[in-house]
KOLZABA-74511 format. One line per field, with one value per residue (C-alpha): x, y, z; residue in one letter. Coordinates in Angstrom, 3 decimals. Layout:
% KOLZABA-74511
xx	c(X|...)
yy	c(Y|...)
zz	c(Z|...)
code	c(a|...)
This chain:
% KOLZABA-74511
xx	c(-8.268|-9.922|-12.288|-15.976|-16.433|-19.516|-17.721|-15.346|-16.412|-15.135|-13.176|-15.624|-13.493|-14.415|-18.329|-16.627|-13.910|-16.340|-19.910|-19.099|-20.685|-22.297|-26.347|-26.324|-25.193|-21.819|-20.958|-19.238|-15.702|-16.719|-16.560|-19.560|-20.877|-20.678|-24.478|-24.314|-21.709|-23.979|-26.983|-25.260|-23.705|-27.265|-28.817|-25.533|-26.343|-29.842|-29.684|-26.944|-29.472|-32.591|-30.292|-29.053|-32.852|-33.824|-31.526|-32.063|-28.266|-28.585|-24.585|-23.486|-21.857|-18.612|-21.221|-23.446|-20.634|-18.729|-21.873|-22.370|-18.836|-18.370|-22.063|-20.750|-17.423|-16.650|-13.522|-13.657|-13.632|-13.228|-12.216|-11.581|-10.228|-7.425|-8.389|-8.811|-12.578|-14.489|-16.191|-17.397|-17.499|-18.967|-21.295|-19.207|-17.386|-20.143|-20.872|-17.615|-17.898|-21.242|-23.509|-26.969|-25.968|-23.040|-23.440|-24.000|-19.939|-19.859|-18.023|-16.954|-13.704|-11.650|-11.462|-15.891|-15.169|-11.894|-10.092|-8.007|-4.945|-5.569|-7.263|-4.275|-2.097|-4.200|-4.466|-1.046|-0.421|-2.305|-1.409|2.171|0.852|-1.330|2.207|4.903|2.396|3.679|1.176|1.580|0.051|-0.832|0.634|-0.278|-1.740|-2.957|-5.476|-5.041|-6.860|-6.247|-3.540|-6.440|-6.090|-9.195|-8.565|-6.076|-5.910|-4.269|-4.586|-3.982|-3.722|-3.195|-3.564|-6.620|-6.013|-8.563|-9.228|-6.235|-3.825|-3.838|-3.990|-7.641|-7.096|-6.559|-8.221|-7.972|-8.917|-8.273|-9.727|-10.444|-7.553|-8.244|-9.592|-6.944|-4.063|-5.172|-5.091|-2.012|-0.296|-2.413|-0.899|2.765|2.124|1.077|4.092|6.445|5.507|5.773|9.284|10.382|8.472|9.939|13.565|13.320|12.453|14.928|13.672|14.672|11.967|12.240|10.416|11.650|10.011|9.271|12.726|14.316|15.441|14.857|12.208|12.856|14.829|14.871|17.818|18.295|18.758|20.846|23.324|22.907|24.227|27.233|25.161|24.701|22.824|19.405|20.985|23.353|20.697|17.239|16.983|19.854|18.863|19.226|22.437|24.687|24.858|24.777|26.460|24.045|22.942|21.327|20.051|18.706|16.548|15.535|14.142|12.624|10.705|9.805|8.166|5.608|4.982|4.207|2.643|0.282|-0.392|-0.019|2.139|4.982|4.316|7.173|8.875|11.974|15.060|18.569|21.136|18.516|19.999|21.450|23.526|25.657|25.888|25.043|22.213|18.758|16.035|12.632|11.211|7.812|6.432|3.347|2.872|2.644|-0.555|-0.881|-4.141|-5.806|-5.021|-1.838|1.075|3.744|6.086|6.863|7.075|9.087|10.392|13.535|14.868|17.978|17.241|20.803|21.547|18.292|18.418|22.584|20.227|17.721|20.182|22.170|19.121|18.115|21.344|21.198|17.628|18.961|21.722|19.326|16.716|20.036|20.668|16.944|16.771|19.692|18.367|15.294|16.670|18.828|15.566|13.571|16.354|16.600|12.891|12.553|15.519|13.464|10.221|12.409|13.580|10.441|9.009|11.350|9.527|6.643|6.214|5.905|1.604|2.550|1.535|3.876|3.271|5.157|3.885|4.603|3.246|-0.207|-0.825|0.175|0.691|-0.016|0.234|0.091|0.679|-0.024|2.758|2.759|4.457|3.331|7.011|9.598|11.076|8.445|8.519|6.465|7.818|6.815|9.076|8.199|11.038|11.984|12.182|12.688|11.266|7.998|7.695|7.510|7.308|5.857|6.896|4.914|6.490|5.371|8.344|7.543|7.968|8.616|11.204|14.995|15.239|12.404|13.224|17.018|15.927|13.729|16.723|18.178|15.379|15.431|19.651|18.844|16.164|19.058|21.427|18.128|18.120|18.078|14.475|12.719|9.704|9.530|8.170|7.883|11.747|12.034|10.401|12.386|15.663|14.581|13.388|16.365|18.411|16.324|16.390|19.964|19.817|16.893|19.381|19.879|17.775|17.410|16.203|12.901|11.477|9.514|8.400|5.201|5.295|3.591|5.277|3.299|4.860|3.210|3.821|3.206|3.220|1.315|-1.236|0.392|0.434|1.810|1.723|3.166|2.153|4.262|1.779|0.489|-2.958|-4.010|-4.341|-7.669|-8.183|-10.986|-13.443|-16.489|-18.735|-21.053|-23.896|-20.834|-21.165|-17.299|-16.608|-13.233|-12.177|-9.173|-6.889|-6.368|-2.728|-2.665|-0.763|0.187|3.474|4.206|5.964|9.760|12.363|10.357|11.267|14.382|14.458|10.374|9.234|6.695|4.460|3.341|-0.091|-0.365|-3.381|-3.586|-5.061|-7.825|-9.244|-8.718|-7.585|-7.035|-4.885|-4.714|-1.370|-1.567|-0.194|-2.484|-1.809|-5.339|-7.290|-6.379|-7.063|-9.591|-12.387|-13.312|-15.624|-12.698|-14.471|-11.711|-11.431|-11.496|-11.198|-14.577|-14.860|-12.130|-13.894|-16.630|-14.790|-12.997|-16.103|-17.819|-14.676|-13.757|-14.424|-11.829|-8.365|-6.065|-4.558|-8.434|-8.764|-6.413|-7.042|-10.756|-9.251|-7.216|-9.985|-12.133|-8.848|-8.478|-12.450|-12.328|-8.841|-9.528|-6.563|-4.041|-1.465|-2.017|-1.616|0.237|2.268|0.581|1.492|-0.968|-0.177|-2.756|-2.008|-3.993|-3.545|-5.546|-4.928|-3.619|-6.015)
yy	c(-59.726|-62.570|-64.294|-63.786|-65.512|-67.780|-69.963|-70.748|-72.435|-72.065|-74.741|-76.063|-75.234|-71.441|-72.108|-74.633|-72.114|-70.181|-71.503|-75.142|-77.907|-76.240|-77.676|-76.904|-80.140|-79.867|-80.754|-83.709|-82.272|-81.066|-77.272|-74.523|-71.845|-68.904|-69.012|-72.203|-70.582|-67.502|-69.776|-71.701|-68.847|-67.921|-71.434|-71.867|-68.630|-69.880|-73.372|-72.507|-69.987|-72.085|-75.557|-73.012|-71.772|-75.629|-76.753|-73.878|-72.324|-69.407|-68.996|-66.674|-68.963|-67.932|-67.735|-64.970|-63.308|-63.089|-61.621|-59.209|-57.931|-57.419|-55.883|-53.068|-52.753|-49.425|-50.398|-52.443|-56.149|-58.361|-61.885|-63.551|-66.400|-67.609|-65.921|-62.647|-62.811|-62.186|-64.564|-62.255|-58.484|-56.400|-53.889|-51.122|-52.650|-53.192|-49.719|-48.777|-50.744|-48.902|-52.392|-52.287|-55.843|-57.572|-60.924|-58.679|-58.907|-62.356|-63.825|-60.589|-58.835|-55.345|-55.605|-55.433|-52.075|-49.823|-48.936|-51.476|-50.007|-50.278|-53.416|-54.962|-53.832|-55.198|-58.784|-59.159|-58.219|-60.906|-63.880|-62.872|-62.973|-66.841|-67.829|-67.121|-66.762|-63.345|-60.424|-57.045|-55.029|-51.087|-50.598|-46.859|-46.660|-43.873|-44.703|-41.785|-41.060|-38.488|-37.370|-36.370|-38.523|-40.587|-41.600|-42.526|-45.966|-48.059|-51.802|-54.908|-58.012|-61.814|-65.068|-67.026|-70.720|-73.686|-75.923|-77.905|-74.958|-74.669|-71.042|-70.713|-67.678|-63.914|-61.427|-58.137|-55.147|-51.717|-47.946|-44.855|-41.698|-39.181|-36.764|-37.302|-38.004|-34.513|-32.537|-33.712|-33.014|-29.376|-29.144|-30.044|-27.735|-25.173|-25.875|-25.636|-22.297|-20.470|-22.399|-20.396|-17.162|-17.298|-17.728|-15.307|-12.484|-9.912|-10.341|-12.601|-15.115|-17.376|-19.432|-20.800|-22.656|-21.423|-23.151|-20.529|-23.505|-22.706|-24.808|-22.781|-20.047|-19.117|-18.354|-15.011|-15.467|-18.722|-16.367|-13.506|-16.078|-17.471|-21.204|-22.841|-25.895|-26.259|-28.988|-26.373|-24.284|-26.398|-27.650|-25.053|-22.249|-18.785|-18.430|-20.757|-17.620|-13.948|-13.389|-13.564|-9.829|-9.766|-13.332|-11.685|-9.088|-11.153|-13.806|-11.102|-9.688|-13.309|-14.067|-11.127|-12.227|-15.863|-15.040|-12.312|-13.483|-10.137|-9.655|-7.230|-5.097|-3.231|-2.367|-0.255|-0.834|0.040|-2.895|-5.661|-7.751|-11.324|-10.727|-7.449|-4.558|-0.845|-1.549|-0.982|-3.257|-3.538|-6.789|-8.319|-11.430|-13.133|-16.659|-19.628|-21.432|-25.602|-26.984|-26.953|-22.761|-23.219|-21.154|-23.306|-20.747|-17.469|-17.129|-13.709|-11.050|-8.766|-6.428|-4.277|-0.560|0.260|1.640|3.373|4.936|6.276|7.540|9.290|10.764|12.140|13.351|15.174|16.461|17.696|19.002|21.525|22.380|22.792|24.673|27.060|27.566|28.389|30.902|32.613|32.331|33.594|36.624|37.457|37.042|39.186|41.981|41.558|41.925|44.799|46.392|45.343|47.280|50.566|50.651|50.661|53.143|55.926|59.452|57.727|59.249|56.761|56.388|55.409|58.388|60.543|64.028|66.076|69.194|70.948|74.057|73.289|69.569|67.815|63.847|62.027|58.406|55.495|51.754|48.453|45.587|42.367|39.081|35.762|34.342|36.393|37.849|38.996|38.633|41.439|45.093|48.955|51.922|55.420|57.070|60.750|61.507|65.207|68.026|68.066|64.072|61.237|57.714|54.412|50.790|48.174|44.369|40.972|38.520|34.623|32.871|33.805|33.847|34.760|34.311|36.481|38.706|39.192|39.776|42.516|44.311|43.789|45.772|48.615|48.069|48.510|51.391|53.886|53.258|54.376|58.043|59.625|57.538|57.493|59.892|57.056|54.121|52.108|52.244|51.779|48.389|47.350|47.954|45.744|42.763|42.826|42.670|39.914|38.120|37.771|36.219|34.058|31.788|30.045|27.549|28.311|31.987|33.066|33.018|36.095|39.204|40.847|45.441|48.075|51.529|54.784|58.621|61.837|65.414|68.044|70.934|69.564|66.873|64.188|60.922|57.953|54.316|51.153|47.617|44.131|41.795|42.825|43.769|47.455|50.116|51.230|55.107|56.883|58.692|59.661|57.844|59.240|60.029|62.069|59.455|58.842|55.662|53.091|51.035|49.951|52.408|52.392|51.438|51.196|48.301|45.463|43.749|40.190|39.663|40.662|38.132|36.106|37.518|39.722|42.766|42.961|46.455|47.829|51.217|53.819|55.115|59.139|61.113|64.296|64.792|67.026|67.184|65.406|61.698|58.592|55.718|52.260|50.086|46.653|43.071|39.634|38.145|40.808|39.770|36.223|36.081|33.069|32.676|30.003|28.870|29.086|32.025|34.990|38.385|39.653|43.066|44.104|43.902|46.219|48.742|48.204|49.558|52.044|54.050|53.143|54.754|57.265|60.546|58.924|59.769|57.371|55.780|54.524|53.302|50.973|50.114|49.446|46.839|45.289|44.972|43.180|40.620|39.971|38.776|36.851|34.815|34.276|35.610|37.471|34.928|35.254|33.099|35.583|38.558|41.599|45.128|47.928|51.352|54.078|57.546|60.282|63.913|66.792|70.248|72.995|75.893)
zz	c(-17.555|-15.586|-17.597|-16.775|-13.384|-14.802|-15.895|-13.346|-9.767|-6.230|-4.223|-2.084|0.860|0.390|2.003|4.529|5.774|7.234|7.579|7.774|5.558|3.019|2.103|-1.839|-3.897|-5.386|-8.705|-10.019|-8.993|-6.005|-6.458|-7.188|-9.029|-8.162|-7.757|-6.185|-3.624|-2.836|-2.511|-0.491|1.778|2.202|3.402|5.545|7.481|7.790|8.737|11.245|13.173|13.231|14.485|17.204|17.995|17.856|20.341|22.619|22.565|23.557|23.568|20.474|17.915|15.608|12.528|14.532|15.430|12.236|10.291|12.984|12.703|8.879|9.176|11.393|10.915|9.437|7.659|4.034|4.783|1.641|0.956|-2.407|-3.702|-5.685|-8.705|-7.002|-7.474|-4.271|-2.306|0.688|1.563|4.235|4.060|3.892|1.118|-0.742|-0.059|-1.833|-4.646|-5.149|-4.408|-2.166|-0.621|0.459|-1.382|-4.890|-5.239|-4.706|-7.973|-9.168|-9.060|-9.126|-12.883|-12.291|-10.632|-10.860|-13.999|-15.376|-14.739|-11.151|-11.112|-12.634|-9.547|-7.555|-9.102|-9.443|-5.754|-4.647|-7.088|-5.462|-1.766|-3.146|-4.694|-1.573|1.207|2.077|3.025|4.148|7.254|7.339|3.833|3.133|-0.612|-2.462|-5.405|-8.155|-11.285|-14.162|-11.468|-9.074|-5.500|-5.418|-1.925|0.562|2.498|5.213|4.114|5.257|2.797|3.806|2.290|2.984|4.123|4.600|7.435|6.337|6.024|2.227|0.670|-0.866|-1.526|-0.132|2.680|3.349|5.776|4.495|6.441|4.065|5.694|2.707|5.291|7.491|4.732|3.534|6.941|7.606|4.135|4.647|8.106|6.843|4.067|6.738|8.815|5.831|4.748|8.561|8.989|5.636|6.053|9.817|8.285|5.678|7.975|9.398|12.713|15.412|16.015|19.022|21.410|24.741|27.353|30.802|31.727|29.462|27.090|23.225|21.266|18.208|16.967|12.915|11.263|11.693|15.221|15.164|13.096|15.373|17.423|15.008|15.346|12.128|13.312|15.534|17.366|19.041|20.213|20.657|24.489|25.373|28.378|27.199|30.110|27.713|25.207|27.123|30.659|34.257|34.475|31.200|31.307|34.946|33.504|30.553|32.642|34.958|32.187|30.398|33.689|34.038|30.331|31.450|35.194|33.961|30.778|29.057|26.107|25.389|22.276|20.086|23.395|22.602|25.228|25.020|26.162|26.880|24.322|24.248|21.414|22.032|24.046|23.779|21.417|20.606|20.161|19.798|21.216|21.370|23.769|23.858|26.356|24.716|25.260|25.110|24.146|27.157|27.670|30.053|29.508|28.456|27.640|25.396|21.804|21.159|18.488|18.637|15.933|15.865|15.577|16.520|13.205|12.975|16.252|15.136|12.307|13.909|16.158|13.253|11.609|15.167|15.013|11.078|11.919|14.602|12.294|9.530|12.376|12.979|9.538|8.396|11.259|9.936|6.411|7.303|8.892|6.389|3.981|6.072|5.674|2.184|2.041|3.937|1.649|-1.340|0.069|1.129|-2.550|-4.111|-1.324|-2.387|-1.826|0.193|3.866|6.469|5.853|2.032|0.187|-2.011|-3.610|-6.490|-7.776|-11.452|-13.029|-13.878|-12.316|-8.553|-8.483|-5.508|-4.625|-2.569|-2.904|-1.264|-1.537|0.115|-0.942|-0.728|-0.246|2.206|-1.378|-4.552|-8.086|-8.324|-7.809|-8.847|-9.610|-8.736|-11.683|-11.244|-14.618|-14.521|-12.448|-14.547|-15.243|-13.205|-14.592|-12.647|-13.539|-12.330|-13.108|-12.257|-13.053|-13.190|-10.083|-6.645|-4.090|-4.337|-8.133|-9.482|-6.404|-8.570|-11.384|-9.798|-8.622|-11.853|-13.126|-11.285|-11.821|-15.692|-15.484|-14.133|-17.114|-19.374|-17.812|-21.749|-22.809|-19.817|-21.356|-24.097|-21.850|-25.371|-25.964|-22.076|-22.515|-25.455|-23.468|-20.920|-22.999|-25.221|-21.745|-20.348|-23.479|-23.767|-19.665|-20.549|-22.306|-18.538|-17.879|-14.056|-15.450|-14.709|-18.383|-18.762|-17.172|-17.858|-17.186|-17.781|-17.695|-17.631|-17.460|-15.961|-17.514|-14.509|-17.095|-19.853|-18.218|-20.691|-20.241|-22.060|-21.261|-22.967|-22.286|-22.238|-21.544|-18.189|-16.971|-18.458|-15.558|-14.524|-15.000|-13.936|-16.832|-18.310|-19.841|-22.654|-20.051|-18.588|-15.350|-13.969|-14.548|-14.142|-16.747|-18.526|-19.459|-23.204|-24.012|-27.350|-28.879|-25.705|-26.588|-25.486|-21.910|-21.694|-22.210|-25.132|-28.410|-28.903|-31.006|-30.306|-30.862|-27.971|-29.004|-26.675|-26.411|-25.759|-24.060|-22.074|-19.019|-19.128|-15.478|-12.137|-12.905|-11.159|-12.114|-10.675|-11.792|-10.548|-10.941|-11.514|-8.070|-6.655|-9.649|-9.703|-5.738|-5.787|-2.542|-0.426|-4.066|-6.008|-7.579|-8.915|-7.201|-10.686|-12.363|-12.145|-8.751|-8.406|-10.422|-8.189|-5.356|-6.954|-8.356|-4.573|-3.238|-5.455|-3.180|-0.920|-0.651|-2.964|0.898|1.841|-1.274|-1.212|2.333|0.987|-1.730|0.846|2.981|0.288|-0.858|2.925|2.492|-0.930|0.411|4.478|5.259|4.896|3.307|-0.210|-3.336|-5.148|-5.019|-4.661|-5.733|-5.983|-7.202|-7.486|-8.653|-9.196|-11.373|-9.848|-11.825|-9.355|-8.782)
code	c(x|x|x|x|x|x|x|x|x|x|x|x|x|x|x|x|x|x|x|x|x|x|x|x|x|x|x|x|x|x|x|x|x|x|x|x|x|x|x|x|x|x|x|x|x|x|x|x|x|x|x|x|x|x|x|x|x|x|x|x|x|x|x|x|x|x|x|x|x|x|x|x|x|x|x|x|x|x|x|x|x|x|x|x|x|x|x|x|x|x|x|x|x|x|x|x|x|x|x|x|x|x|x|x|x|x|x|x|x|x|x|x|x|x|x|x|x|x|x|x|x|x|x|x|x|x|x|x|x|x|x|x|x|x|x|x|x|x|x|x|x|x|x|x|x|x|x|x|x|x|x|x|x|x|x|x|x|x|x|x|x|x|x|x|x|x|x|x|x|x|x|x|x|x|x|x|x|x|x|x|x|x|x|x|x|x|x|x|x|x|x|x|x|x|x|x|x|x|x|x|x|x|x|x|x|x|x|x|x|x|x|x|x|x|x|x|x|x|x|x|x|x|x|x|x|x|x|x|x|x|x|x|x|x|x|x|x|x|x|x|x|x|x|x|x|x|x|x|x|x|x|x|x|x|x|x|x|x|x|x|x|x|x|x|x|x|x|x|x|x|x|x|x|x|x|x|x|x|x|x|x|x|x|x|x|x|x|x|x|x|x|x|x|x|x|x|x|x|x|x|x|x|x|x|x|x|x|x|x|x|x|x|x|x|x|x|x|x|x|x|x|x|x|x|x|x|x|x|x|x|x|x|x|x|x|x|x|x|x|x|x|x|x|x|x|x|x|x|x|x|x|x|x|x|x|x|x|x|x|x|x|x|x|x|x|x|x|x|x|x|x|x|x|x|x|x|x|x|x|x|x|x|x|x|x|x|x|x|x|x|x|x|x|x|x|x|x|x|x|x|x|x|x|x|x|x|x|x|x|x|x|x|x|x|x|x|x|x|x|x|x|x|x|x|x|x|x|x|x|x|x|x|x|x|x|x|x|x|x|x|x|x|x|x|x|x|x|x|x|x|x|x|x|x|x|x|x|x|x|x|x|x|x|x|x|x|x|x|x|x|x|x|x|x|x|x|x|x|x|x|x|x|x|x|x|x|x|x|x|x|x|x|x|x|x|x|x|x|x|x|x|x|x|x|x|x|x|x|x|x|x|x|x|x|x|x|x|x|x|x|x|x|x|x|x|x|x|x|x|x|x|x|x|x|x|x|x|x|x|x|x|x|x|x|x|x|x|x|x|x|x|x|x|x|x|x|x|x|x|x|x|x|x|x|x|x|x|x|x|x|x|x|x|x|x|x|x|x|x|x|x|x|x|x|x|x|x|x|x)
């Protein structure tokens, strides 16, 4: 540390250097206090000015002048003497150092103001400029603390001599940069990160001036080009690297760019390339402006969508094949659906209605069927039992399309080899589950099938129904007021859905027909049928209709139903399957 500056004096030569002969009395060895020095600085300044006004100069004097300057200088002006303590600052100095007047530093030094650390630096920087003589000129420093720039400098530091040439000591200059040190270490910064996020990027980045000469190209295009160094290509035209034709229309097109001032966006052209030929690129180009607006040249992008063009070609190409192939799948579908309608439409005249007579009763019946895929999961059976009994087998299997539309033919494959049970639809139903069961084993299997199989006695008026998890029919009845009424048609017993548990036992429910009756066998996909609300068609609606209906023949009411699902789902494309079946037993006369 320097020790405290009160008891130490200045070499007279200090107040002489620069205000001449100073007024204050020295003291025996000829040097002063550091009051004595500021006092005397003071009554210098003073004495100077009123000998001037006195004798009528009117000429500025090197005194006048000298104050003036470190007064207004905007840089930090110091001076300071041998043992670094100073001896005059200017006001913006003094401003730094946090004083209200210049002549408060006088006698004090950096060790007064900055952390010791730093303070140390600077004393011993200039006792080694006092000791050879040797300062320094625009020395960039940056002051740090807690690792946190402070501020950022130019200085200048030089030794301070006398009138006789002796070094009294040192002087320096030194001009606060932290704004500018910072925007320029934010600009590099800047600059730094587009250099790398131009190299990194897949695209070909360039810029060329309007004499076609590069100014910068990132990597991907130097190695488009095979260059590994920016020497080889910076200040080179664009005609050193593709042949004169292309060069042609590339400058033809750069200058519209630069004349009009209007910039080329994601332009796709086929050999318009520098790099190769027969190839695609998409290129854009916008001028590049100088400060003052002018166009000074273009600044462009180019990306090869060769291999995605090869690509989309190909995929046009597949997409036709795959167009072809769907046609012919769809045909073939559309056969296969219209064989899977003429199967289940087997006795039914061309209107959809069917009629079988016995001794004492007459069936007739008529259906509705529509899929909501080209094939159904869904299918009925109208089963020729005998002369005197006819069965109907109504299925919905899981899923749609070509799978459940299989295992429908499967079905109707397996209901032939059970000619001997037919009249027994609950052994009919067992048959088929233990058959499905033993298939269900496949994963790509449609899981379960939900039926409901129902038998007609002409002679007797019988009727017996069994139930695998699928919706009851609706029959039409009497209630105890003796008002016809539809409701679920009592089925004893329902069994689970075919295909879950093998060896499962279904039971049959028995009743006999006792005047004219109506059934109505249907699948979930009318029921389920949700509106515009997401509200359900549901079953009662349907009963709603039916009793509205029921004078009707069995072919208007079903075009009645369809006319209300048509309502409820907006269309005619529906979510699910639908089959409809309605049958009706009228006793002969």
């Amino acid at each position: 540390m320097i020790p405290d500056s009160d008891n130490h004096a200045y070499p007279k030569s200090l107040s002489t250097t620069f205000l001449g002969e100073s007024h204050s009395n020295p003291d025996q060895e000829g040097t002063y206090t550091p009051a004595q020095l500021k006092k005397a600085l003071e009554l210098a300044y003073l004495a100077g000015t009123k000998q001037r006004i006195r004798q009528g100069k009117h000429t500025a004097d090197p005194d006048m002048l000298f104050w003036q300057l470190m007064d207004n200088l905007p840089d930090n002006v110091y001076f300071k003497d041998t043992r670094s303590r100073f001896t005059c600052v200017n006001r913006a100095q003094a401003r730094f150092l946090g004083l209200e007047e210049p002549n408060d530093a006088i006698g004090m030094s950096d060790f007064d103001f900055f952390p010791e650390t730093m303070a140390k630096v600077q004393f011993h920087e200039e006792q080694d400029i006092i000791a050879t003589g040797k300062g320094y000129s625009l020395h960039e420093e940056k002051h740090v603390k807690d690792d946190v720039l402070q501020r950022f400098v130019i200085s200048s530091k030089l030794p301070l001599k006398d009138k006789d040439g002796n070094i009294c000591g040192t002087f320096g200059i030194s001009r606060d940069v932290t704004d500018r040190y910072l925007a320029e270490r934010e600009v590099k910064r800047q600059r730094n990160l587009l250099k790398a996020i131009i190299d990194i990027l897949p695209c070909r980045i360039f810029v060329r001036d309007l004499e076609d000469r590069f100014l910068l190209a990132n990597n991907t295009y130097k190695n488009a080009l095979g260059i590994k160094s920016s020497q080889d290509l910076i200040g080179h035209s664009l005609s050193e690297f593709s042949d004169e034709e292309r060069v042609a229309k590339i400058r033809a097109e750069d200058r519209r760019v630069c004349e009009k001032g209007e910039p080329i966006l994601n332009q796709i052209d086929f050999d318009l390339s520098v790099f190769k030929k027969d190839s695609w690129i998409v290129t854009s180009k916008v001028p590049l402006r100088g400060r003052d607006g002018a166009i000074e040249g273009i600044v462009g992008m180019t990306y090869d969508i060769t291999e995605q063009k090869k690509a989309e070609e190909e995929a046009r190409m597949l997409s036709e094949e795959l167009r072809d192939k769907n046609t012919h799948f769809e045909a073939e579908l559309l056969v296969a659906r219209q064989l899977q309608e003429t199967l289940m439409s087997i006795g039914f005249d061309k209107d959809r209605q069917y009629s079988k007579s016995g001794s004492k009763w007459t069936l007739s019946s008529s259906y509705f069927y529509k899929p909501s895929h080209h094939l159904a999961g869904d299918f009925f059976d109208l089963i020729q039992i005998s002369e005197s009994k006819i069965g109907i087998l109504v299925c919905d299997v899981m899923g749609h399309g070509v799978k459940a539309a299989l295992v429908t033919m499967l079905l109707r494959g397996l209901i032939s080899e059970f000619a001997d049970i037919l009249d027994q639809p609950g052994r009919v139903l067992g048959q088929l589950n233990k058959r499905l069961c033993s298939l269900a084993e496949d994963q790509e299997f449609p899981r379960f099938t939900t039926a409901v199989y129902l038998t007609l006695d002409l002679d007797t008026g019988e009727a017996r129904v069994a139930n695998a998890g699928h919706p009851g029919p609706l029959w039409k009845t009497r209630n105890a007021s003796d008002r016809e009424i539809f409701e679920p048609c009592p089925c004893g017993e329902i069994g689970p859905a075919l295909g879950l548990i093998p060896e499962q036992e279904f039971l049959r429910y028995e009743f006999t027909c006792q005047e004219t009756t109506e059934f109505l066998l249907y699948t979930d996909g009318i029921i389920e049928q949700k509106d515009a609300m997401g509200e359900e068609f549901g079953i009662q609606k349907l009963e709603e209709i039916l009793l509205n209906n029921r004078g009707d023949d069995l072919a208007e009411q079903i075009k009645t139903i369809r006319s209300a699902l048509k309502l409820t789902a907006g269309t005619e494309d529906f979510d699910d399957d639908i089959c409809l079946v309605a049958v009706k037993m009228k006793p002969n006369a």
